[in-house]
N, C-alpha and C positions, 0 to 999 in steps of 0.2 A: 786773545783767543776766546772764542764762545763758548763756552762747554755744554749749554744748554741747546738741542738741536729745536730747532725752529724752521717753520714753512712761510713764508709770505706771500699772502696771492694777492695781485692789484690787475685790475680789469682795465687794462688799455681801450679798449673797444667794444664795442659788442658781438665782437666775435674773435677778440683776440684778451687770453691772460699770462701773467707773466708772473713766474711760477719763482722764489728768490728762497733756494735749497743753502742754510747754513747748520753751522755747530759741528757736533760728532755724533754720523749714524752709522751707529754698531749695532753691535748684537741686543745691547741693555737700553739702548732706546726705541728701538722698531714696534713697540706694543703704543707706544704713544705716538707714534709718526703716523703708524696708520690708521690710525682716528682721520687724521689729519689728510690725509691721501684718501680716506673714504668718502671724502664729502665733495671729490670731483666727479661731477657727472658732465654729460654731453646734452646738453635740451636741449641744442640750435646744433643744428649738422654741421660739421667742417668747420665745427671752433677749432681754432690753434690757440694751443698749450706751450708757451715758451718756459722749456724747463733753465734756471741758472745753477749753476754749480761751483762759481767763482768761491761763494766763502764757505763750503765746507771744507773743516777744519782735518776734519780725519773720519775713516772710512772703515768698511769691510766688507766681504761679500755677504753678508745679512741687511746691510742696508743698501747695498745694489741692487740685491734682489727685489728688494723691497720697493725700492724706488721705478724697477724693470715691469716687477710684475700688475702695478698702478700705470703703464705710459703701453702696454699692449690692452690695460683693460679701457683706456681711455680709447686707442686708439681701436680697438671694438666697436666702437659709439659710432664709429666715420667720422671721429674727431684728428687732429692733428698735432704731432708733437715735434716741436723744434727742440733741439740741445744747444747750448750754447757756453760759451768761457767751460770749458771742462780742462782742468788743470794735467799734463801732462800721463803723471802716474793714476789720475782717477779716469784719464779713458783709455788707460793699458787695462788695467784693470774690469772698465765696463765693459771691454768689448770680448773679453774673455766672458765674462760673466753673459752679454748677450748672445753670444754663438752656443753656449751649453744651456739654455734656458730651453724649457721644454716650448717644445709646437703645440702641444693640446689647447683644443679652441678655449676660450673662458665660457662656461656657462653662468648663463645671466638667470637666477635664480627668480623660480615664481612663486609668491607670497600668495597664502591662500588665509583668507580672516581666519576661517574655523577652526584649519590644523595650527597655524599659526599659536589659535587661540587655545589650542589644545597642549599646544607643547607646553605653549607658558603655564601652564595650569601642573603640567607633568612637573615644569622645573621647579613651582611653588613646593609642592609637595615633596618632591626629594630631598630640596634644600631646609624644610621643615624637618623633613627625616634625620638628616644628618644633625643639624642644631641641636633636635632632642637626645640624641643616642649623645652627642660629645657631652649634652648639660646632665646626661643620669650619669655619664663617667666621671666629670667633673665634680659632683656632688657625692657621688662616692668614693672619688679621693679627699674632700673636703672632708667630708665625716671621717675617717682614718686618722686625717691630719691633725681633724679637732680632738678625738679622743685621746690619739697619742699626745696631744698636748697637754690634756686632762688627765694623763696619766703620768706625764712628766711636767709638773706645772715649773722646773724650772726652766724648760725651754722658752716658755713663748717672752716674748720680747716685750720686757715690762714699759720701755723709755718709748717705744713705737708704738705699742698699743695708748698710753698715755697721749702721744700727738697726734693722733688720730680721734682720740676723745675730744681732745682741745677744738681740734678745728672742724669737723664733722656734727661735734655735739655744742661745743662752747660759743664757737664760728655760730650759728644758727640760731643763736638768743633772739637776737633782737627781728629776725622776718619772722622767729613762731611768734616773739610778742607783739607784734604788729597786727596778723594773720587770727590768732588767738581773741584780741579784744575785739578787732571788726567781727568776728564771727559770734562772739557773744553778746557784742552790739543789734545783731542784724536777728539772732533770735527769740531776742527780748523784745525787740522792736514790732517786728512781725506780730510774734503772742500777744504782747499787749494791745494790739488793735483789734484782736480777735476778742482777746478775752474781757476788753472793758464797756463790751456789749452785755455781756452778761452778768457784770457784777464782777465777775471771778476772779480778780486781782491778784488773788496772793496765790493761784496757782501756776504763775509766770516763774517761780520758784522751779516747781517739778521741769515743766517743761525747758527751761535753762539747764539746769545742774545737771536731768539726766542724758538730757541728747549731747550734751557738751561731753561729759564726764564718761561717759560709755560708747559713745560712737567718733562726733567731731572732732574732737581736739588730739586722738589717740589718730583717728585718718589722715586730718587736714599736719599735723606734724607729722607723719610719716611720709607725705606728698610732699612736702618742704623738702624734707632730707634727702629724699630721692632723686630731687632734681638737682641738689647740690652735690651729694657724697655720691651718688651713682656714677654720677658724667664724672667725678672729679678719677673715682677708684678706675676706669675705662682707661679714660684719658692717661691718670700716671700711669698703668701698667703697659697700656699700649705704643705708650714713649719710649718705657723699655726695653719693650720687642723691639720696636725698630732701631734700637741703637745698640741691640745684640745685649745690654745690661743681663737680662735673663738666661738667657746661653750661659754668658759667663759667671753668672751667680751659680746656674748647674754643675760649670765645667770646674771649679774651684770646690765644691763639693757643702756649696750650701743651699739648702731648702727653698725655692720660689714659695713651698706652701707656708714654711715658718717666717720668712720673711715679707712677705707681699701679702698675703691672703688674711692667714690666723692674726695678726695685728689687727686689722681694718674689721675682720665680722665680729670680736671680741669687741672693738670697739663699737662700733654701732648697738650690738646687744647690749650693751651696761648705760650706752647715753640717751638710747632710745627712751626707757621711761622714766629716766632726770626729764627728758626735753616733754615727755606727756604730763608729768606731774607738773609742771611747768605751766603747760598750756590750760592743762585743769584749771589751776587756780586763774589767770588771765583771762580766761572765756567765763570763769561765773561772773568776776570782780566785773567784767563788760556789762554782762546780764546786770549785775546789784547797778550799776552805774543808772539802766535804761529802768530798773523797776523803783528805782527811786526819783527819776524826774518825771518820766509818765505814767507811775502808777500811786504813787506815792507809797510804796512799801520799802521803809528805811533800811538801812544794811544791817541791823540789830536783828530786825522783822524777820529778814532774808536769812542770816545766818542761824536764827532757829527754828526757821523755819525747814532748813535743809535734816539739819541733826533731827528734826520729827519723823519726815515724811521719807526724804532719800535715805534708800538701802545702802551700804556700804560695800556691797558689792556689784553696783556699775562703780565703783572708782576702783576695786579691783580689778574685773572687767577689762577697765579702758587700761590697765596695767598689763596684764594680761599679754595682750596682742603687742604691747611695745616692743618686746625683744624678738617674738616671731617676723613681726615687720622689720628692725632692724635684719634678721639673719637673712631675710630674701630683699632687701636691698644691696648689702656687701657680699652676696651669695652672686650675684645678676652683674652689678658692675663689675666684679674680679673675672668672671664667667666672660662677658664681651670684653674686659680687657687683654686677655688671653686669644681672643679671636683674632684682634687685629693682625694683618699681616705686614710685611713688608713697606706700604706705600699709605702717604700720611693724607690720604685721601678718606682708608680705610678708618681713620682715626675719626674724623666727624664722620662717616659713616654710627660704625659702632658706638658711640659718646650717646647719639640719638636714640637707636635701637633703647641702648642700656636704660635710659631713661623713659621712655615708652614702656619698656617688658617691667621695668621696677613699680612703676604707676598701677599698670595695670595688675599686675599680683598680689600688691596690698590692697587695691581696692578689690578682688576678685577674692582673697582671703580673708579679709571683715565682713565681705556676704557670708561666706561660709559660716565661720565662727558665729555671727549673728546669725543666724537658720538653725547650726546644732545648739547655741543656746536656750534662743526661743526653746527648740522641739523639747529641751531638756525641762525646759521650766523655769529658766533661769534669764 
């Protein structure tokens, strides 16, 4: 038996197809069938449409209907529909179903670019509407959930929050120090060809330690983690909707926020700037690498030369923003893993989302922070 319903279309002719209806069409598969019935059209007058009905499996009147009201929209066209192999009980059944089917003509719907182009633009924006309103709900249960956490610190889950450290924070050593050296390579590299025009050698110093130390390596590892922890928090939580897990985490009377959420943004806020402190030191150690073979300024040169010149507060700074970026990265992927619905289609949907909106809000919130920095003086 098929359980899976399926359409076959194979083109005998040029003017004849033959149409091989199997599985079970019920109620629960007619959203996908008629994908599949939508893509008949009639472009050549007086095609015949040989519908078969031999291997479906089992039935209802929601996929009779369904199957009825595609063979008068075809036959609309002055196209032609044969039936053929219909199994006893399924043409008791259709021809009930075709004697109460309504008479009304089918109107053939006219597309017009502009309103077309209007409505989609209506639907952007509702669906924008809605996303925002469910994420200020969502974030002000989150903040409840975190403070009651904060207020009962023996609730939050010490063994969970710890394996989400691990693999989130521990998991992602080795791409930030990958990520970290080439980037400290590539901005030592650069300066040095600038600056050994002028002499200026030993300020390949400044321009490594502070753009690394304050802006790159606090960015570029929170882009790491986002693409990794964002999809990953999506994805688990969105497996669990569809497999009812979270229903019955509620119905059993334990907390989706204490177990699913508050684990995962604790964890990210504590790893986030282990993994920038991390990246700090990797992206000068890149730089000292590039200012001692082409500039020849030795790593003794380099490292007091930082303790002169660099402030200690870009390494605070670049600290700073690491647990802000961690909370709107496990803020975003808990956020669309909660969106997904029912069908695991919706799951790489949202996986992508999460990781796009994660991206884009740590980069959208280190302009910020950098602009009220600068403005401050700092």
């Amino acid at each position: 038996m098929q359980d899976t319903p399926f359409l076959h279309i194979v083109q005998a002719n040029a003017t004849t197809f033959d149409l091989t209806l199997s599985g079970i069409w019920t109620r629960e598969s007619i959203a996908v069938l008629n994908k599949h019935l939508q893509t008949l059209t009639c472009k050549v007058p007086h095609t015949l449409y040989r519908f078969n009905f031999e291997h479906i499996e089992d039935f209802d009147t929601h996929g009779i209907m369904l199957i009825l009201h595609h063979i008068k929209r075809i036959e609309s066209f002055t196209c032609t529909v044969e039936k053929i192999k219909q199994k006893p009980h399924f043409e008791k059944l259709f021809s009930i179903c075709e004697a109460h089917f309504p008479n009304e003509p089918i109107i053939i719907e006219k597309h017009f670019f502009l309103l077309d182009y209007f409505e989609n633009v209506g639907k952007v924006i509702i669906e924008g509407y809605k996303t925002l309103t469910s994420f200020f709900s969502f974030t002000g249960e989150l903040a409840h959930a975190v403070f009651d956490a904060l207020l009962h610190p023996l609730k939050i889950r010490l063994t969970a929050t710890l394996y989400h450290i691990q693999h989130s924070g521990a998991g992602a050593i080795p791409i930030i120090f990958l990520t970290s050296f080439l980037i400290g390579i590539v901005i030592a590299y650069q300066g040095a060809t600038q600056l050994e025009k002028f002499g200026a050698n030993i300020f390949i110093v400044e321009m490594v330690t502070i753009s690394a130390l304050r802006e790159l390596a606090p960015l570029l590892t929170a882009i790491v983690v986002a693409g990794r922890s964002s999809s990953a928090y999506t994805a688990q939580i969105g497996v669990m909707k569809i497999t009812d897990e979270v229903d019955a985490m509620s119905a059993m009377g334990f907390s989706p926020w204490d177990f699913l959420v508050i684990p995962r943004l604790f964890a990210l806020v504590i790893a986030l700037p282990l993994l920038v402190f991390f990246a700090d030191v990797i992206s000068v150690f890149g730089g000292m690498v590039i200012a001692s073979t082409k500039l020849d300024v030795s790593f003794a040169e380099f490292i007091d030369r930082i303790a002169e010149t660099v402030a200690l507060k870009h390494f605070i700074i670049g600290l700073v923003k690491a647990p802000i970026f961690g909370a709107i990265i496990a803020t975003i992927g808990c956020f669309r893993g909660f969106q997904i619905d029912s069908s695991t289609e919706s799951v790489g949907k949202y996986t992508t989302i999460s990781v796009v909106n994660a991206i884009f809000w740590v980069i959208a919130m280190d302009a910020i922070i950098s602009v009220f920095l600068t403005e401050m003086g700092l």
